[in-house]
C-alpha positions as CSV (number, residue, x, y, z in Angstrom):
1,X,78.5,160.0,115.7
2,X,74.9,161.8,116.5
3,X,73.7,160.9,113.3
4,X,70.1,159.5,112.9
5,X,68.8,156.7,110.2
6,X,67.0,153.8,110.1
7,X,67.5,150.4,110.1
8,X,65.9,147.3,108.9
9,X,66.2,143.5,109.0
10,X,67.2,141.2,106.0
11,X,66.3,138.3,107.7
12,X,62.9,136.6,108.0
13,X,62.0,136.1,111.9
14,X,63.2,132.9,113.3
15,X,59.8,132.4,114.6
16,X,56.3,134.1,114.2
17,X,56.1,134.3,117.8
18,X,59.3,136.5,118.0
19,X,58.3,139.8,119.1
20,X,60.5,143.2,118.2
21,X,61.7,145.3,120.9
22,X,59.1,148.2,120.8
23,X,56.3,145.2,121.1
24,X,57.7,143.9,123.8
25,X,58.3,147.5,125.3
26,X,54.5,148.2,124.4
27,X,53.4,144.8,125.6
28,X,54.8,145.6,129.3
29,X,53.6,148.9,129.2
30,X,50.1,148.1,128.6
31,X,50.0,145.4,131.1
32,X,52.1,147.3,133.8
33,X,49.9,150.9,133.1
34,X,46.8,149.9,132.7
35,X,44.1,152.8,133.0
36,X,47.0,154.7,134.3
37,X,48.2,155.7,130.9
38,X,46.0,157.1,127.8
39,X,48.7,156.2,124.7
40,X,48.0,154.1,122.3
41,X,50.7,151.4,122.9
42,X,48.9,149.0,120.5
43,X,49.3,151.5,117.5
44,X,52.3,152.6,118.2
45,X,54.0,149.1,118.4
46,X,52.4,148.5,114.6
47,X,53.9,151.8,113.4
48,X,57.1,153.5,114.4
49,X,56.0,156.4,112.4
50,X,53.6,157.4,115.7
51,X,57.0,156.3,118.2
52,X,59.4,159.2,116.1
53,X,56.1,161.6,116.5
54,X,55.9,161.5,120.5
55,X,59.9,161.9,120.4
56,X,60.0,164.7,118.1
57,X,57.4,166.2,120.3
58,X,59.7,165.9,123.6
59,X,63.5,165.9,122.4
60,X,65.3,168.7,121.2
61,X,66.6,167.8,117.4
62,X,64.1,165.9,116.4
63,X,61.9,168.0,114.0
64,X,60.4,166.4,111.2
65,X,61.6,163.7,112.6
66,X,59.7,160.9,110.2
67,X,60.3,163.1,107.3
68,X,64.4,163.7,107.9
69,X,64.8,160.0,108.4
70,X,63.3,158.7,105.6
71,X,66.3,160.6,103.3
72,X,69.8,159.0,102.5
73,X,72.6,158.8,105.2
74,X,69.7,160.2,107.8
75,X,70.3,163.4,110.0
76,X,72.8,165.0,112.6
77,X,71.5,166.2,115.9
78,X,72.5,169.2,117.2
79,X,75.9,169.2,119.0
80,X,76.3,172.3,121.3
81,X,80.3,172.4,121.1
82,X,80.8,171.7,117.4
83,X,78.1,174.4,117.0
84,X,80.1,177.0,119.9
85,X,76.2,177.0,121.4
86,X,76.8,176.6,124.9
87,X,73.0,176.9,127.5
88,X,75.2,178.3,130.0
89,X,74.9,181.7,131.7
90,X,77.8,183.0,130.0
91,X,77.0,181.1,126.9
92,X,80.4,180.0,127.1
93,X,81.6,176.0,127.1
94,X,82.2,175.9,131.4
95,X,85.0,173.0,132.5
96,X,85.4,171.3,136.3
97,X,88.4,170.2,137.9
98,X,87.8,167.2,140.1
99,X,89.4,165.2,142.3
100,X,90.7,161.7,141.0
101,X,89.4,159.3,143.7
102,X,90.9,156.0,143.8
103,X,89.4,152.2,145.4
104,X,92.2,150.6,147.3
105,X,91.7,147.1,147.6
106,X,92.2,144.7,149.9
107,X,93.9,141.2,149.5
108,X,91.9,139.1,147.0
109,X,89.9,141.8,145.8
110,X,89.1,143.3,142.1
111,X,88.4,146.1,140.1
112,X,85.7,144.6,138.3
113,X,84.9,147.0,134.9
114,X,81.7,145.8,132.6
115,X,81.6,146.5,128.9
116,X,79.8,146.0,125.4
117,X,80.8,143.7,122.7
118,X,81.5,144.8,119.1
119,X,78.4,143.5,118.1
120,X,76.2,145.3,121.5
121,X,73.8,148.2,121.1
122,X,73.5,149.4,124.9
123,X,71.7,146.0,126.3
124,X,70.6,144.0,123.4
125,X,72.8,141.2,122.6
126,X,73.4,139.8,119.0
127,X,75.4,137.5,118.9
128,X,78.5,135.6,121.2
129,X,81.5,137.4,118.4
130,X,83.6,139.6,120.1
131,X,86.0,141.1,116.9
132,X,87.3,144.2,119.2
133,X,88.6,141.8,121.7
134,X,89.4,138.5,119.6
135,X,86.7,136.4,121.5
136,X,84.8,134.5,120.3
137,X,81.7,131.5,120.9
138,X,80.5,133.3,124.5
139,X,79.7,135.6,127.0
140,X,79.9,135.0,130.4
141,X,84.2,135.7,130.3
142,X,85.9,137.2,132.7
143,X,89.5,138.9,131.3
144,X,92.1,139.1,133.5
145,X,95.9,139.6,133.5
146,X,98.3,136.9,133.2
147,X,100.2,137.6,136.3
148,X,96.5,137.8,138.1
149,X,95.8,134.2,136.9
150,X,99.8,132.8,137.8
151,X,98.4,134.5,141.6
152,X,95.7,132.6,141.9
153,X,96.2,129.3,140.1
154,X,94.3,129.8,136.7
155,X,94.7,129.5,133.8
156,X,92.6,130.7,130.5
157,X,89.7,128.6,130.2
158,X,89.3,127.9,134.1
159,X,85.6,128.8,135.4
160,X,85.3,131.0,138.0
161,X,82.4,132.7,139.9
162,X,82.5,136.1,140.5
163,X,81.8,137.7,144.1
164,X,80.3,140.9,145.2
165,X,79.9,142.2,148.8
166,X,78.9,145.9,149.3
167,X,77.3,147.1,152.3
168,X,77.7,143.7,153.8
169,X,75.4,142.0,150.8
170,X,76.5,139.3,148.9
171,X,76.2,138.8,145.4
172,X,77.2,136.3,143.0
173,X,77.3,136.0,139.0
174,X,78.5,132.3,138.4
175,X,80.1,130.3,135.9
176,X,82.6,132.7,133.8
177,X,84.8,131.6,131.9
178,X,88.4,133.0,132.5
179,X,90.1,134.5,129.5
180,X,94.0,136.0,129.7
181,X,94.2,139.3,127.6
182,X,96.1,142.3,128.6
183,X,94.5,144.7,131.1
184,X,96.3,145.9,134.5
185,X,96.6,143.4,137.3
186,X,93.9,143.7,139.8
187,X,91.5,144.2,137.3
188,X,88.5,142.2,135.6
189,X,86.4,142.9,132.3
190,X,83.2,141.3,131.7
191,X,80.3,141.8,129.6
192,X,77.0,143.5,130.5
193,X,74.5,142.9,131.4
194,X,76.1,139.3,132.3
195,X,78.1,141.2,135.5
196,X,75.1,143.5,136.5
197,X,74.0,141.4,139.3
198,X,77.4,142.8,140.8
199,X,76.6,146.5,140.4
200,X,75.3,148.0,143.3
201,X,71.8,149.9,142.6
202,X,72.8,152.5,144.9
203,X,76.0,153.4,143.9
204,X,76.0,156.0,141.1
205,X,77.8,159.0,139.9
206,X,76.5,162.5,140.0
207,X,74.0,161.9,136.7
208,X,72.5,158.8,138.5
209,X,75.7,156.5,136.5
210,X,76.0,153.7,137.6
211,X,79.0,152.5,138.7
212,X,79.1,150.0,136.2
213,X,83.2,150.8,135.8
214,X,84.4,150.4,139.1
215,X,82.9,147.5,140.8
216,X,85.2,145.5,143.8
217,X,84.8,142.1,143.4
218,X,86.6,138.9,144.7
219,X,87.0,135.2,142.8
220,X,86.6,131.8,143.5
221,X,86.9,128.8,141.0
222,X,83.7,127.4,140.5
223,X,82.4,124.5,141.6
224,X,79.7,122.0,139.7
């Protein structure tokens, strides 16, 4: 892990309208910014080379950052434990105890937990093949335990619609698919960002989290 190369496509574009990310990033930025911002989002989103520049010039690790890249297997960033180089006052590695909290749920309700695919970088989707999980031709699923389904009359492949209410707001993601697999009763896995309509904005760990991993939800089957 930590370790820097690059990548690059093998396959043509599926159309010459398809834009990559960093031109779609440099697109919005341009027409969001305006005169607000001086960088040269045009330039940048024809050569990465000046993208790895402004990061090398604001993130620690990152020197000669086009250089290091280019060679074989790419480049380690720094790692402050396996290097024993702590930025504490003592220079020492510092630990917390903390409190395990716990959501107690009422009747009906979930603990609704979001998470990547095999084939998911952070939000980009590539494709609908789950190989961690053995699912395959979708997204919008919702896993559940097999006693949770027995509960409330489902059955794998039974379309449900998935139900948030914190602070008194409703919210709705609609039209998963329900999938047995073995996770605790009471709790749902889905697929972000399909579920992030359900995450409260304003519910967030100390480092601004979200609470992407402990979301209360309820179910309904769905109708249409």
């Amino acid at each position: 892990m930590s370790v820097v190369h690059r990548s690059e496509g093998v396959l043509p574009p599926a159309s010459a309208h398809l834009m990559s990310e960093p031109k779609i990033i440099c697109e919005l930025a341009k027409v969001t910014l305006g005169e607000k911002t001086k960088a040269e989002w045009e330039k940048m989103a024809d050569n990465y080379d000046l993208i790895r520049d402004k990061i090398e010039a604001c993130v620690i690790g990152f020197t000669n950052y086009n250089e290091r890249v280019r060679k074989k297997g790419g480049f380690y960033l720094p790692i402050g434990a396996s290097e024993k180089n702590f930025t504490t006052p003592s220079r020492k590695a510092q630990f917390t105890v903390n409190q395990v909290t716990t959501k107690k749920l009422k009747t009906g309700e979930f603990l609704m937990t979001t998470l990547r695919s095999h084939d998911q970088f952070n939000t980009t989707i590539y494709g609908n093949e789950d190989r961690y999980r053995g699912i395959a031709n979708g997204r919008r699923i919702a896993m559940m335990n097999k006693e949770d389904l027995k509960m409330n009359g489902l059955q794998s492949g039974d379309v449900i619609d998935l139900i948030g209410n914190y602070k008194g707001v409703e919210r709705i993601a609609p039209h998963f698919t329900v999938v047995e697999y073995n996770i605790p009763t009471k709790n749902i896995a889905t697929y972000f960002p399909e579920a992030n309509i359900l995450v409260p904005i304003d519910q967030y760990a100390k480092t601004h989290t979200p609470a992407s991993k402990s979301v209360v939800i309820s179910i309904r089957k769905h109708i249409g």
